[in-house]
C-alpha positions as CSV (number, residue, x, y, z in Angstrom):
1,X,-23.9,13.9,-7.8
2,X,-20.5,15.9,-7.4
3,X,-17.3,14.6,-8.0
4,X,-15.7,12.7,-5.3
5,X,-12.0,14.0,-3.7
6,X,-9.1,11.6,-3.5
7,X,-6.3,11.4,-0.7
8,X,-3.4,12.6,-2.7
9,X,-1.4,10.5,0.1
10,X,-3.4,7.6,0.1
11,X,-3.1,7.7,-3.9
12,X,0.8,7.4,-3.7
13,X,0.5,4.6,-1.4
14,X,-1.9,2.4,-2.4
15,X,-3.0,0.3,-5.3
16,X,-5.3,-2.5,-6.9
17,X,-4.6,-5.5,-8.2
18,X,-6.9,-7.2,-11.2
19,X,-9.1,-9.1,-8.5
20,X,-10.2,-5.8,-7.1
21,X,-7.6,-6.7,-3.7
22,X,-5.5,-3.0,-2.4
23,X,-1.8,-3.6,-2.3
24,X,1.0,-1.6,0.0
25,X,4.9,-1.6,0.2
26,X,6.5,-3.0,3.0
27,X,8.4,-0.9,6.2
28,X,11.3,-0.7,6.9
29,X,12.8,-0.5,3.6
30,X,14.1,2.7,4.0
31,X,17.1,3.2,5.8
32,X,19.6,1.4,8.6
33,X,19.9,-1.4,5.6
34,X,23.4,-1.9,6.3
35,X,22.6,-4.2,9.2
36,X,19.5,-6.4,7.9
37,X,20.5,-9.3,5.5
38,X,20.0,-9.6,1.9
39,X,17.3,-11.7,2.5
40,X,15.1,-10.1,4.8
41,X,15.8,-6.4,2.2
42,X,14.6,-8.8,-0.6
43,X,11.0,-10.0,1.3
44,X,10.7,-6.4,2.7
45,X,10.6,-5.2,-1.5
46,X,7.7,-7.3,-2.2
47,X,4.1,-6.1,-2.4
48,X,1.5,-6.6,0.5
49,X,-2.2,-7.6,0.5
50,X,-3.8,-4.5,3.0
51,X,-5.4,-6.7,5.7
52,X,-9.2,-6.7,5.3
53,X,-10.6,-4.7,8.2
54,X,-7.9,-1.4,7.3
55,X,-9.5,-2.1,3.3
56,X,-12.0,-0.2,3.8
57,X,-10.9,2.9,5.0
58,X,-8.5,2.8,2.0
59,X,-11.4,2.3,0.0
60,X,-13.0,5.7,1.1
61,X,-9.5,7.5,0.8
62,X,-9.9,6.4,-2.8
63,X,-13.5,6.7,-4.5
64,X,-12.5,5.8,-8.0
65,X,-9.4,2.5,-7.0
């Protein structure tokens, strides 16, 4: 069976945790910060669980997560 290709983008983007779940960044982290509090900055840094029915078409982005 040939090898399977990987999204290069999706790659960057996404990753597994130990229990197999795929994990994104948050939005709007990225600019206009001067105006959003501290708080909501520090909750936008924190991982994400990718919502179950987007997993898998991450999963077929990414053959070998």
């Amino acid at each position: 069976m040939p090898k399977l290709k990987t999204r290069k983008a999706a790659s960057k983007r996404f990753r597994a945790t130990g229990t197999g779940k795929i994990v994104r960044r948050k939005a709007s982290k990225n600019h206009l910060l001067e105006h959003k509090t501290s708080d909501k900055k520090r909750k936008l840094s924190k991982m994400a669980v990718v919502d179950e029915r987007d997993a898998e078409n991450v999963r077929l982005m990414l053959p070998y997560l």
